[in-house]
N, C-alpha and C positions, 0 to 999 in steps of 0.2 A: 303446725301443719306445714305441707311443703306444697309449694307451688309448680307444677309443672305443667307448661305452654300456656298459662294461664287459668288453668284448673286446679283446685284444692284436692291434694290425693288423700283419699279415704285408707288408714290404719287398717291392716285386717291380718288377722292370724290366721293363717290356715287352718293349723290343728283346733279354730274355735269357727268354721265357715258353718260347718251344722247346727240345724233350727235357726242361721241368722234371718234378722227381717229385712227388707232394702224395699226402698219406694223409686219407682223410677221417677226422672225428672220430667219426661215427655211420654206418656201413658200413650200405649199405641190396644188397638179394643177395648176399651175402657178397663184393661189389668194394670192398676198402677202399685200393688204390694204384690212382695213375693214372699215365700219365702225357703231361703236353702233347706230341700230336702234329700239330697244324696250328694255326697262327697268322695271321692274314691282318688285314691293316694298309691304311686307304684311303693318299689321295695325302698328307694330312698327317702321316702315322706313326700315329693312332689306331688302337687294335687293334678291329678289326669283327667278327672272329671267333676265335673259342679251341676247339680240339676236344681234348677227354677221352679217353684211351683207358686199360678197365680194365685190370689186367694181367691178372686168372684167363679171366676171360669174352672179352676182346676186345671185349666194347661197347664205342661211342663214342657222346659226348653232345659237343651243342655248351652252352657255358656262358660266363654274363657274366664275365669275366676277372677283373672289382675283386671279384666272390666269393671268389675265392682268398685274399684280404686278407682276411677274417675269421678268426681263429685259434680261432673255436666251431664254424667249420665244417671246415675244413682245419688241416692241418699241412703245413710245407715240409719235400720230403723223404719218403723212406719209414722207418714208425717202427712 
């Protein structure tokens, strides 16, 4: 795992970010599982859009995807 600014970066493939699960580490409403349910990639394969959906609430947020790569923010997986 690599360390950067003192955070552990969370592995992620893009072409596998759909159906992923992530737990945030500071649950803000009581949504602390998500899970990726839209993905949208231009012509090059860049991913342009990533949408959040909580599990309790059903809110969706759209969010910069290399977030999920923070291990202060997220966890992979639900935990």
């Amino acid at each position: 795992m690599f360390v950067l600014l003192g955070a552990y970066v969370n592995q992620i493939n893009p072409s596998k970010l759909l159906q992923s699960k992530w737990t945030a580490v500071k649950p803000q409403n009581k949504d602390k599982h998500f899970l990726v349910v839209d993905v949208e990639f231009d012509e090059e394969g860049v991913v342009v859009c990533c949408l959040l959906e909580a599990l309790m609430s059903k809110r969706t947020s759209s969010i910069d995807w290399q977030m999920l790569k923070n291990s202060d923010i997220w966890i992979q997986g639900w935990k």
